[in-house]
ZAMARGU-4260 file (C-alpha; in steps of 0.2 Angstrom, whole numbers, plus 5000, padded with zeros to 4 digits):
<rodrens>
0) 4931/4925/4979 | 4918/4930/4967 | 4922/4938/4951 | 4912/4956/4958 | 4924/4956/4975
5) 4938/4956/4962 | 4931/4970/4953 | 4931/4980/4968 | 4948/4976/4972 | 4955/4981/4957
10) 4946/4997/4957 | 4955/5001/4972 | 4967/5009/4961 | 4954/5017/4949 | 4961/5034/4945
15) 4949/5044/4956 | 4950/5044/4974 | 4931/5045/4975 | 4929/5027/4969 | 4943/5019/4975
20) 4933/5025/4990 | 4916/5019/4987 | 4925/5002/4981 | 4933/5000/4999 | 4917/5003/5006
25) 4908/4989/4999 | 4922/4979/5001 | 4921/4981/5021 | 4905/4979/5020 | 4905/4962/5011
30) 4917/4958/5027 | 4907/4961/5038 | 4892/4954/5031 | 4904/4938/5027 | 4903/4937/5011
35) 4923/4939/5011 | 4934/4930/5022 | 4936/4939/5038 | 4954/4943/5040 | 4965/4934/5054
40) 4973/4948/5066 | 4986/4944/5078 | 4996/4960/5085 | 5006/4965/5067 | 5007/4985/5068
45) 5016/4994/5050 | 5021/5014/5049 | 5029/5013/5035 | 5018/5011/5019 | 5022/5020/5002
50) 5006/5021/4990 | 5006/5028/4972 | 5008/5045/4979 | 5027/5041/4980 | 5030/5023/4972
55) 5020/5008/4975 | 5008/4997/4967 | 4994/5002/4979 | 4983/5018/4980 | 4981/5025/4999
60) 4963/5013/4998 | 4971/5001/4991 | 4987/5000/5002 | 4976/5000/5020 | 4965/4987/5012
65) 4978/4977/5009 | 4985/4979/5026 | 4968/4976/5033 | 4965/4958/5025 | 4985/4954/5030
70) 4979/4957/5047 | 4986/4973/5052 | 4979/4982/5068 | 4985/4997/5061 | 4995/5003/5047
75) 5005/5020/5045 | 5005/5030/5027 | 5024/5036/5023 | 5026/5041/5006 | 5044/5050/4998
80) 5040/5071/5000 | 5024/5070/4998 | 5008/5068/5009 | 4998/5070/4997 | 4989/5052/4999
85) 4986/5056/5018 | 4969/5062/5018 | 4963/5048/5007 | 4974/5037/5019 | 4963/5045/5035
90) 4947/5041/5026 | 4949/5023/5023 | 4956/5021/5041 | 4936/5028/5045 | 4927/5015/5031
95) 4940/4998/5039 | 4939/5005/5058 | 4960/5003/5060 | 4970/5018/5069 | 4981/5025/5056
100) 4996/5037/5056 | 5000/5048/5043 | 5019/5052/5039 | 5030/5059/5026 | 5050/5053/5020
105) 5060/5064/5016 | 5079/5065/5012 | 5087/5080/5022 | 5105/5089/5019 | 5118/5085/5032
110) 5132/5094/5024 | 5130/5107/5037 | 5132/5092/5053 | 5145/5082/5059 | 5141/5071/5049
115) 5146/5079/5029 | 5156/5067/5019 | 5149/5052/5027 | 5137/5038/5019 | 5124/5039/5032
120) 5108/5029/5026 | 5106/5034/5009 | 5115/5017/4995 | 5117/5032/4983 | 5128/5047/4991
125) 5137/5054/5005 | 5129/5067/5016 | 5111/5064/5011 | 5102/5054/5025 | 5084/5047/5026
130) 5070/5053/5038 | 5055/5053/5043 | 5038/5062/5050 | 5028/5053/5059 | 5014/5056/5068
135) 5007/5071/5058 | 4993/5081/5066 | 4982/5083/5054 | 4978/5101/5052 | 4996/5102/5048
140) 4995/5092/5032 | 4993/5105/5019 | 5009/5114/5028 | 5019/5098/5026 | 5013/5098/5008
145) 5016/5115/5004 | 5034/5114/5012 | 5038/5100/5000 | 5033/5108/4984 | 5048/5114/4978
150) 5057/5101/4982 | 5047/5092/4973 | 5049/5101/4956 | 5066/5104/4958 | 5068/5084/4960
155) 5061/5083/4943 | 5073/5096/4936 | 5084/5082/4941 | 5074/5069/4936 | 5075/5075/4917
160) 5093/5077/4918 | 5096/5057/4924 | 5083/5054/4909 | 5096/5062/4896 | 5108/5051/4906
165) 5103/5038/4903 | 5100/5041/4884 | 5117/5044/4882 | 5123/5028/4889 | 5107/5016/4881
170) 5105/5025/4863 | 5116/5015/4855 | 5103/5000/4862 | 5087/5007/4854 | 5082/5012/4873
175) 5079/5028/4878 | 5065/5038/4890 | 5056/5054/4887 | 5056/5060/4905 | 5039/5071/4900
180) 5028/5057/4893 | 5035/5041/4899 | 5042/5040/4917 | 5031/5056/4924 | 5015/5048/4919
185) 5016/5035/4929 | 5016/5044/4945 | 5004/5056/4952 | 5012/5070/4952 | 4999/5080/4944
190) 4990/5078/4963 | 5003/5082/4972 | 5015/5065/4971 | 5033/5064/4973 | 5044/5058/4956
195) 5054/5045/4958 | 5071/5035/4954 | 5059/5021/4956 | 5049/5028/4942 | 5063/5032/4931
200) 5069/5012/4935 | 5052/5004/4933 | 5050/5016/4915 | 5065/5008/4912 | 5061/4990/4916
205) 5048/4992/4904 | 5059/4998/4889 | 5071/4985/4891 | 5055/4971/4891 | 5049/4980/4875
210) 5066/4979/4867 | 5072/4963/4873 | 5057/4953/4881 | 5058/4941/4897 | 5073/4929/4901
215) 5089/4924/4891 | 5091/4939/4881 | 5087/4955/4892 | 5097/4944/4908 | 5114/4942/4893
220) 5110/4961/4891 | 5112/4966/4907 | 5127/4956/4914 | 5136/4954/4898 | 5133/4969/4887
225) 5130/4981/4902 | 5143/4971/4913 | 5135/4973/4927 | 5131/4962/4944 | 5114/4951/4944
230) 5112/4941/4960 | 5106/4924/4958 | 5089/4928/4967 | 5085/4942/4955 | 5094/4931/4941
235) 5083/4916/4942 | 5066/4930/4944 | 5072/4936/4928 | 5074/4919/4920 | 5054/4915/4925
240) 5047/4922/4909 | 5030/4919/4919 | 5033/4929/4933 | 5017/4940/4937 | 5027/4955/4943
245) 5042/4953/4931 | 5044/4971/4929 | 5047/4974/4949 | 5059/4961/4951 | 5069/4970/4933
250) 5065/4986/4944 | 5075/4979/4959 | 5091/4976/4950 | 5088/4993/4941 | 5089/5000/4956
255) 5105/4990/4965 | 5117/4992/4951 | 5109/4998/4934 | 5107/5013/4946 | 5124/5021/4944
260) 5125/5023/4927 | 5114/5037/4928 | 5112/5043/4946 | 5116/5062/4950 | 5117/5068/4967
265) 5103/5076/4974 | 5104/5095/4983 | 5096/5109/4979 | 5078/5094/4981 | 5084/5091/4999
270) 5079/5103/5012 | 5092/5105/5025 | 5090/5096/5039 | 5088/5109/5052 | 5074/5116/5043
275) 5067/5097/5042 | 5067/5098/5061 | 5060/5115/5063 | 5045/5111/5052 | 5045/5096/5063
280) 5043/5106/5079 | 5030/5119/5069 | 5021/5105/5065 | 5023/5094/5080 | 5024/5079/5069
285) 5035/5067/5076 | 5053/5070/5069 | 5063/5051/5067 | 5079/5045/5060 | 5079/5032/5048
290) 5092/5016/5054 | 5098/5008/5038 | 5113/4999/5045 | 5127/4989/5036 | 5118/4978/5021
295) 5126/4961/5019 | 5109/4953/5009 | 5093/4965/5003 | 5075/4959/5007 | 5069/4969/4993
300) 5083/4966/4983 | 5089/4984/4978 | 5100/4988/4990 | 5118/4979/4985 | 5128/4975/5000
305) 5136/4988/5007 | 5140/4999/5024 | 5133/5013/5032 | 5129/5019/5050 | 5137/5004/5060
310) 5156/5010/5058 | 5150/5027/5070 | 5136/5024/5076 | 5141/5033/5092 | 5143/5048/5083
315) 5128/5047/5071 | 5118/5048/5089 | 5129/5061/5097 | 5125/5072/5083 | 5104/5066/5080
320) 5105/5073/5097 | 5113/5089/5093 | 5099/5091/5082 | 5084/5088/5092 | 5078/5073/5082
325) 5064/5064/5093 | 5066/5047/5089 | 5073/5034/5080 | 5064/5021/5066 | 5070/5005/5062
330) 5066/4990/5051 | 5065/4971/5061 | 5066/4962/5044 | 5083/4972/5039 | 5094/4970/5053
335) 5103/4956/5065 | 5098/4957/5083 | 5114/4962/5086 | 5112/4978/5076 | 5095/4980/5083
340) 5101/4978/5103 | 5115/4992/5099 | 5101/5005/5093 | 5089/5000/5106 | 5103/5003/5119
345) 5107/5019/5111 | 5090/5025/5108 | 5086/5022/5127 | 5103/5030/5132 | 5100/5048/5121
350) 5079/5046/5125 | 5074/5043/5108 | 5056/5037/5104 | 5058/5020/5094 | 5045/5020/5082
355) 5044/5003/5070 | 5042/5003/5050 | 5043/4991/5038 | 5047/5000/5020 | 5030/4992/5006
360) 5035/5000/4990 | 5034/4981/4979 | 5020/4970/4978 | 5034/4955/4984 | 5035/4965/5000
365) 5024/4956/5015 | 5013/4968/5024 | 5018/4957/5040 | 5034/4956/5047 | 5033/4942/5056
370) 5050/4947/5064 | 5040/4957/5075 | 5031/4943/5082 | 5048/4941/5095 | 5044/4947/5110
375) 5061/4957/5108 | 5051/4972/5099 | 5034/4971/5110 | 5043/4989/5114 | 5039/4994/5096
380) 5019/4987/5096 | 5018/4998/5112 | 5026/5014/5104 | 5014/5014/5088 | 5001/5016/5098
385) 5007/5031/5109 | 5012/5038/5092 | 4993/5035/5087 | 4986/5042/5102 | 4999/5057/5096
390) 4991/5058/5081 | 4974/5058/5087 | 4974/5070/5102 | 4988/5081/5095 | 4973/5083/5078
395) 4961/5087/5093 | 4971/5099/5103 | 4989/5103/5096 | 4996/5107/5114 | 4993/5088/5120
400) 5007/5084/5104 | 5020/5069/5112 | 5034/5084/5111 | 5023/5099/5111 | 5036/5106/5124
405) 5050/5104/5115
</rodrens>
């Protein structure tokens, strides 16, 4: 590929939206011209795609482009309370020609459920689950958005408070963060993004790289002098001293172990969950539950293993029931088949709609999961496109929503 294509692909990212933009224009049109490869499509759908406006190494553009040359037929914006990156996201479906869907994650209170005192899907604390929005008519982004905001700032408050956390615990290293100028910058929260514990663990990736460079000496730091756990995959990542994306790989053991030495339990940033599911109703975007299930090995290698839904999953669908969700999403790649079949079976036995969503927040992440491709989750293909004829008549005429009704 010609040093100009690269160019354009780099601006992808460029800090305003209007030439990230212009840049994905050219860039289609050098496709269809063939002056770039044409990508190779086979049926690969994604809903679940984080960009920068939560964390991700990929602007909206640059997230759709990406799933475009992977040879996604469509590809669904899902970023941590935020929409923020949607309308960029609906734009550069127009410029490649792919069906979109726009979502928003967000993790909801369920103190006030059934379910309080239980680790649902959330690897950090009880009573906090995972869901999801999908399916957004788009007159109803800003409402999202606006919803979101102050759980969006108090999630800072919280933010500077796991900062000072971890001050107190790396001081005595020569490490520490300033919450203000070194893990907020790299968001975009001054458009309307969503802070991370990603951010917080990538700003401190970067500090431990600084203070102890790449290989023998940051890897003795962490699992001798922080006694803590470093799997072998993640181990012999840290060991490659030429790895091109050294600092997500540090990020992913951050964010399995490193993690607890700081974490503090979300709340007063959680919205309870049954103003989640009115908004959802308001909006007529598509409420979902997010399946985790019980982790004995992490693809994306910061989750540690660890058990969550499987033990009551009887229960967990009695009460998503209770509370009107309207579907349930799950993740092919994450689970056994024999996980997957007991969802399926209780997703068609309570009439949830199964909505499929492979989590892209790391740029080792595929945008194909090829463990679509088994005819076992044909069911899945079929349902993002109902969910993106949701979408599309729902933004045209809100009373033809998939659960206008209920």
């Amino acid at each position: 590929m010609n040093e100009f294509f690269l160019l354009q692909i780099e601006n992808l990212n460029n800090p305003k939206k209007a030439e990230r933009l212009n840049s994905l224009s050219v860039l289609k049109n050098a496709v269809d011209k063939g002056d770039m490869p044409k990508p190779v499509f086979y049926n690969d759908v994604n809903n679940h795609i984080h960009t920068a406006y939560s964390f991700s190494p990929y602007s909206p553009s640059k997230a759709l482009f990406m799933a475009y040359m992977n040879g996604l037929k469509t590809a669904g914006i899902m970023d941590h309370d935020s929409v923020a990156g949607c309308k960029e996201f609906i734009e550069a479906g127009k410029i490649l020609d792919m069906p979109i869907t726009c979502g928003i994650e967000v993790r909801a209170r369920m103190d006030k459920t059934p379910l309080n005192g239980l680790r649902i899907n959330n690897p950090d604390q009880d009573s906090v689950a995972y869901v999801a929005l999908h399916g957004i008519p788009h007159q109803y982004i800003d409402t999202i958005q606006d919803f979101m905001a102050p759980y969006r700032a108090a999630r800072n408050d919280r933010n500077r408070a796991m900062c000072d956390k971890i001050n107190a615990v790396l001081n005595k290293y020569d490490i520490s963060l300033d919450f203000d100028k070194e893990v907020a910058p790299l968001s975009l929260y001054h458009e309307g993004g969503t802070v991370t514990e990603r951010h917080i663990s990538y700003a401190l990736a970067l500090k431990m790289i600084e203070r102890f460079k790449r290989g023998k000496a940051l890897i003795d730091f962490y699992k001798t002098t922080l006694n803590l756990p470093l799997s072998l995959k993640n181990e012999a990542l840290l060991s490659d001293v030429s790895n091109p994306v050294y600092e997500y790989d540090l990020l992913g053991a951050i964010k399995s172990d490193l993690i607890s030495l700081f974490y503090i339990d979300a709340y007063d940033e959680c919205p309870d969950i049954h103003d989640v599911i009115s908004l959802s109703r308001k909006t007529k975007a598509i409420s979902a539950y997010a399946y985790l299930g019980d982790v004995a090995s992490s693809v994306t290698g910061d989750k540690k293993p660890q058990k969550f839904e499987d033990s009551y999953l009887d229960k967990l669908f009695e009460v998503l029931k209770q509370l009107d969700f309207d579907a349930v999403t799950y993740m092919p790649s994450r689970n056994t088949k024999e996980q997957l079949i007991r969802v399926r079976t209780l997703c068609e036995r309570y009439g949830f709609f199964q909505i499929s969503g492979e989590d892209i927040n790391s740029p080792r992440q595929s945008f194909v999961c090829k463990a679509m491709r088994d005819s076992f989750f044909d069911n899945l293909r079929e349902s993002t496109y109902a969910l993106i004829n949701h979408e599309r008549q729902a933004t045209e005429d809100i009373t033809k929503a998939m659960f206008y009704n209920k």
